[in-house]
C-alpha positions in Angstrom: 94.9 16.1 107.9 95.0 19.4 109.5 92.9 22.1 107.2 91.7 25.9 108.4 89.6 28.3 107.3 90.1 32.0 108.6 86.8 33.9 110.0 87.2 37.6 108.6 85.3 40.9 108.3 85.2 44.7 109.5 85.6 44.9 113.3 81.5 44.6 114.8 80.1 41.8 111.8 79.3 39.7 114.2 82.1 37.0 113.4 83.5 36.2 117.5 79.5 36.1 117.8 79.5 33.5 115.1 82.4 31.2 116.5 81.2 31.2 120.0 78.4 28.9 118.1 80.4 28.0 115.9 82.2 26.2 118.9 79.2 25.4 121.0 81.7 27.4 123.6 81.9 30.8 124.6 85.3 30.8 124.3 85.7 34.1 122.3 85.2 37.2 123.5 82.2 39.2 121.9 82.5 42.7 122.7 80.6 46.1 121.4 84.2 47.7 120.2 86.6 47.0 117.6 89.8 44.9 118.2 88.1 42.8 121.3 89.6 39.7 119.7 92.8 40.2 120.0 94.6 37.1 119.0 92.9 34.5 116.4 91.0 32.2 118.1 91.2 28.4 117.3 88.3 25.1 117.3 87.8 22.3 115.6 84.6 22.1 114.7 82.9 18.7 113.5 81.2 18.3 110.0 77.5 17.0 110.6 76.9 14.3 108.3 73.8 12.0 108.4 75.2 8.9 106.6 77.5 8.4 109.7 74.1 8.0 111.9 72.8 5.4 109.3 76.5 3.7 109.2 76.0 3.1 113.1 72.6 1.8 113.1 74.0 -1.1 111.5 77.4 -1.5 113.0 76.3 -0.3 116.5 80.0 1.1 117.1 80.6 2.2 120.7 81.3 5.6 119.1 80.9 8.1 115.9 83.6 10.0 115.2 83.2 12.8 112.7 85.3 14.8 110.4 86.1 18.3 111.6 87.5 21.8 109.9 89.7 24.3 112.3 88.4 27.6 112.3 90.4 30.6 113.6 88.3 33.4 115.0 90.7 36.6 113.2 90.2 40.3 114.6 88.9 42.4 112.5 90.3 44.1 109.7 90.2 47.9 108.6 90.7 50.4 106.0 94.6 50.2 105.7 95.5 46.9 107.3 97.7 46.0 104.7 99.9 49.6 105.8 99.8 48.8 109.3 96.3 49.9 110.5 95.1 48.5 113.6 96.8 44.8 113.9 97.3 45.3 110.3 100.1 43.1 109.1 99.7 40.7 112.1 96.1 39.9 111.3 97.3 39.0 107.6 99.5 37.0 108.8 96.7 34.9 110.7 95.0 34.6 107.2 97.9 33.7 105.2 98.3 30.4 107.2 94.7 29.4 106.6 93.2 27.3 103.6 90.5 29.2 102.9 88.4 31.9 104.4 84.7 32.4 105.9 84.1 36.1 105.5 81.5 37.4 107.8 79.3 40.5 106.3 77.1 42.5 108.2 73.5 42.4 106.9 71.9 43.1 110.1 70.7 47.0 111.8 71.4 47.6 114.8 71.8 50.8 116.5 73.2 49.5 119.5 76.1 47.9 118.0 78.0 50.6 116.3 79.6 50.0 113.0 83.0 51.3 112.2 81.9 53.2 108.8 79.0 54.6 110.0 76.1 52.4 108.0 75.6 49.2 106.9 76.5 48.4 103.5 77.6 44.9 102.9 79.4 45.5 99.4 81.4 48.1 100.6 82.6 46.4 103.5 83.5 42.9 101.0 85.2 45.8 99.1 87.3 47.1 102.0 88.4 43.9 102.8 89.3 43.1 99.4 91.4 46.2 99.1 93.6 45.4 102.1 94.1 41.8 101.0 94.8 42.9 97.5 96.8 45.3 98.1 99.0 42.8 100.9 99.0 40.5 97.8 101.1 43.7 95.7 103.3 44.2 97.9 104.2 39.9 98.2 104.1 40.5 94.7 106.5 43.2 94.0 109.3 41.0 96.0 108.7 38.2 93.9 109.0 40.1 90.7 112.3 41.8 92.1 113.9 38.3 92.6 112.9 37.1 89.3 114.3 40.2 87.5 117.4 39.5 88.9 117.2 36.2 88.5 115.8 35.9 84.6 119.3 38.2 83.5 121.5 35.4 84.1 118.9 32.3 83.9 116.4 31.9 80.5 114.2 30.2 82.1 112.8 32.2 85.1 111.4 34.2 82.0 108.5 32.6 81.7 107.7 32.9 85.3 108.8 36.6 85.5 105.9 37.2 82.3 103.6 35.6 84.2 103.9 37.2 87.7 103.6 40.7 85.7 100.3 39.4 84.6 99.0 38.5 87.7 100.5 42.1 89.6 98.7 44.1 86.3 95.2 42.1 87.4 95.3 42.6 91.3 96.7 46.2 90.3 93.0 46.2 88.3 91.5 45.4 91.6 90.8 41.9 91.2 92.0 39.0 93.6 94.3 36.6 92.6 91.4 33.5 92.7 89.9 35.4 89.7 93.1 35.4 87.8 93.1 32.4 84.8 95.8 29.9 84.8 96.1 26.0 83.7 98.2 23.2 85.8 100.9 23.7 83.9 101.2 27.5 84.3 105.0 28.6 85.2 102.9 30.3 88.1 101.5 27.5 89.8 104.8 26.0 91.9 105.3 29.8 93.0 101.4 30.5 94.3 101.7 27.7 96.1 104.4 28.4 98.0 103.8 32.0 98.6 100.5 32.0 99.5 98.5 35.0 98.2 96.0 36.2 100.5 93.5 36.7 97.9 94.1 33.3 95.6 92.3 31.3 98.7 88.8 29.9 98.2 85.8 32.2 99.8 82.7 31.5 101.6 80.6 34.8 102.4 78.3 34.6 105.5 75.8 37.2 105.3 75.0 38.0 109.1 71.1 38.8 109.4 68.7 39.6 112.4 67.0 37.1 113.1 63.3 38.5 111.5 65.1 38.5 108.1 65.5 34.5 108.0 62.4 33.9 107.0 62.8 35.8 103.7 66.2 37.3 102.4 66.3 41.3 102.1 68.1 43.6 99.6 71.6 43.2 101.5 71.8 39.9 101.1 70.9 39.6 97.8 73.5 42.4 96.5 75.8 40.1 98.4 74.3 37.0 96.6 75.3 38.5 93.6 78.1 39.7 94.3 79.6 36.0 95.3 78.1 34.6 92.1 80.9 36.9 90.0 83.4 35.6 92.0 82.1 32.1 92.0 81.3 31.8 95.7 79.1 30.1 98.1 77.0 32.3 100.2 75.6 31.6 103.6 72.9 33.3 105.1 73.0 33.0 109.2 72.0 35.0 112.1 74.8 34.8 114.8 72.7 36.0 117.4 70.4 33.0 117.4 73.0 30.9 116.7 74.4 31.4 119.7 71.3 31.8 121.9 71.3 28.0 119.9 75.1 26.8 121.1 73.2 25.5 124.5 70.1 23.7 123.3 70.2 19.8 122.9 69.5 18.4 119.8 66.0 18.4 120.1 65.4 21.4 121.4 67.8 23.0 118.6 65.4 20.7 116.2 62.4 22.8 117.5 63.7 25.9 117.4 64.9 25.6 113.6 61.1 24.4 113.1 60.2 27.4 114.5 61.7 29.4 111.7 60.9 26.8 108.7 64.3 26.3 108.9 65.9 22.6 108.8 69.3 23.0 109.0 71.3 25.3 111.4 74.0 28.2 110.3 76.3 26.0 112.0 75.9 23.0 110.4 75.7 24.6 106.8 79.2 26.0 107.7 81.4 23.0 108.4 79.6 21.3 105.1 79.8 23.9 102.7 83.7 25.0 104.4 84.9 21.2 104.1 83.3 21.0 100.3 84.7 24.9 99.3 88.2 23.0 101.0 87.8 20.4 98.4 87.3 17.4 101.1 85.3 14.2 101.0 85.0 11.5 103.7 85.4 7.8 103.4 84.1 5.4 106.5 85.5 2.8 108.6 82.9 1.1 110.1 82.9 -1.8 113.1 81.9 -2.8 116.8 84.4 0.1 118.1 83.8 3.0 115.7 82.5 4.5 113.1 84.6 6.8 112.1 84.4 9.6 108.8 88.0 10.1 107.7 88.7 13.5 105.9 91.2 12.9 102.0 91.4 15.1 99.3 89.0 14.7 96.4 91.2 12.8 93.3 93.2 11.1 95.8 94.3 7.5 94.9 93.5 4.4 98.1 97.5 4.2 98.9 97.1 8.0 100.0 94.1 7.8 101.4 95.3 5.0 103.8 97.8 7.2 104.6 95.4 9.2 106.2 94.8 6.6 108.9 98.5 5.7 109.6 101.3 6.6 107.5 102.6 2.4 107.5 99.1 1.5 105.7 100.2 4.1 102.9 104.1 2.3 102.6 102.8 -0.8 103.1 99.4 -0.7 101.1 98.7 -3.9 99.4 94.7 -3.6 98.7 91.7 -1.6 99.6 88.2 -3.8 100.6 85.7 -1.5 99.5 81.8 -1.1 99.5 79.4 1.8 98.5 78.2 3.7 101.2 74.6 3.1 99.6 75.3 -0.2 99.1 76.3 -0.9 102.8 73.4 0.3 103.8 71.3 -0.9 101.4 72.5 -4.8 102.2 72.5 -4.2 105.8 76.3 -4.2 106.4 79.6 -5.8 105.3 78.4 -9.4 105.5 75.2 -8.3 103.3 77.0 -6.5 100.9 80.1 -9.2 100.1 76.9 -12.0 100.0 75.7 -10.1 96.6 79.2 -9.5 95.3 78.9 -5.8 96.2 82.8 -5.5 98.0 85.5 -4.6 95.6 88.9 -5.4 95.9 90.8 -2.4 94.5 94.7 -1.6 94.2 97.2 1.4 94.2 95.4 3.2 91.3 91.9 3.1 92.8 90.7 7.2 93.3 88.5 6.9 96.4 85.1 8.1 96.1 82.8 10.3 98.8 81.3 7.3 101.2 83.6 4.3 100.2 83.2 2.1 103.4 87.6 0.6 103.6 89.1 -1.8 104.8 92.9 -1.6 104.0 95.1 -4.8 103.7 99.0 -3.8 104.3 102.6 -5.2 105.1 105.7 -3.2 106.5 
């Protein structure tokens, strides 16, 4: 399953920085001047996850294949995108096809890269971007409502809809994004939302971009941006994209040390993909076996029959039964042949919701 997440933030954050080690690649330019990323860059990037290591000490696959989450690398935004300013309705665009976005805040001084306001604020600039996705959101908004107007005269029951997209307009007019906005799963909203795609109704992760002296111990920017996230319910992650990237060439070990060297144990990178694919509301289950070990990506709450979808779309028409065993108990019993020995493999059918770490073995007949 294909799933993105949009990299976004005032031109100079540091975010093309970020996804050159993001990407272990140099593949996007990162230039001293606004607009140097000129269209979104793309990578698939893989989620690092431990229990596929354990998985393979006991299988001894020929290869591990991890999960992944596409990031696109988008060009800055500014103050009046949403109008047209600088790629302006182009680089909303870029967003609007994304599942959820990783914006980039600069916590960092640096007089030698210049910063298009002038200072370094971090709230201000989450504030600017806001505005312009907000406001993009008003205007998606206002062609909605039109259509239901005119719509709701002759039919009853667009009504109900219409009320509630009037709702949502009077909160982002307010100047809060749509995510904030309450609604249940049976909201007249929901079926609309979905299918129109407001800019500001996708999950966020802020990355507070620090020098690399302020890892150690987290200054006043990033805990006004802390803060900030916590009211809107958001993960924060706290990176420096310049040693990132002096990172992107190092080999395991050597990125191992280096992290040491800061007290730190896990890199920017790798808190990324794992708190993205989480925000995304992904899990993994495992296939494991002589040729692969393999992490395949399903939505949380999905049943085994969609799930096995995920591998070929005959074992989803054709499912009969899932094998199944606990990642913990795998391991724990040394394998498959361990784990069916003390009773520990389950056979489970069409209703079974997979869980995070099910080891599967799909039976199925088309």
């Amino acid at each position: 399953m294909s799933l993105s997440v949009g990299i976004v933030g005032l031109p100079n954050v540091g975010k093309s920085t970020f996804f050159n080690a993001l990407t272990h690649a140099q593949n996007a330019a990162a230039e001293n001047y606004p607009f140097c990323t000129i269209e979104p860059n793309k990578a698939m990037v893989p989620v690092s996850d431990e229990r596929l290591n354990e998985l393979a000490k006991i299988a001894k696959p020929k290869q591990i294949v991890k999960a992944t989450v596409d990031f696109i690398d988008i060009a800055g935004l500014v103050k009046g995108a949403s109008k047209g300013e600088g790629r302006g309705n182009a680089f909303l665009s870029d967003i609007r096809d994304t599942n959820a976005i990783l914006h980039v805040v600069r916590c960092f001084t640096d007089d030698d890269v210049v910063h298009v306001d002038g200072s370094v604020d971090p709230i201000r600039d989450i504030q600017t971007i806001e505005t312009e996705l907000i406001l993009a959101d008003l205007d998606t908004l206002a062609k909605q409502i039109d259509n239901l107007s005119r719509k709701a005269h002759s039919d009853p029951k667009a009504r109900p809809a219409l009320e509630a997209m009037k709702e949502l307009e009077a909160h982002l007019d307010a100047g809060n994004p749509a995510l904030t906005f309450p609604r249940s799963e049976t909201s007249p909203l929901v079926e609309d939302l979905n299918r129109i795609k407001l800019l500001t109704d996708k999950p966020i992760i802020y990355v507070a971009n620090v020098g690399e002296a302020d890892l150690a111990e987290e200054g006043e920017n990033v805990r006004r941006v802390r803060e900030f996230a916590k009211q809107r319910g958001c993960d924060v992650i706290v990176i420096s994209a310049k040693m990132e990237a002096e990172m992107a060439g190092l080999s395991d070990e050597e990125r191992a040390e280096f992290l040491s060297s800061y007290g730190l144990k896990e890199s920017g990178l790798d808190q990324t993909a794992r708190i993205a694919y989480h925000t995304l509301g992904l899990a993994s289950y495992f296939t494991a076996g002589p040729m692969e070990v393999k992490a395949w990506t399903f939505r949380r709450g999905w049943k085994a029959p969609k799930c096995a979808g995920v591998i070929h779309s005959d074992f989803e028409r054709g499912f009969i039964r899932a094998e199944v065993i606990s990642y913990q108990d795998y391991v724990d019993n040394h394998g498959e042949q361990g784990a069916k020995e003390k009773g520990l493999m389950r056979v489970e059918g069409k209703e079974y919701l997979v869980q995070d770490g099910d080891v599967m073995h799909f039976l199925f007949n088309v």
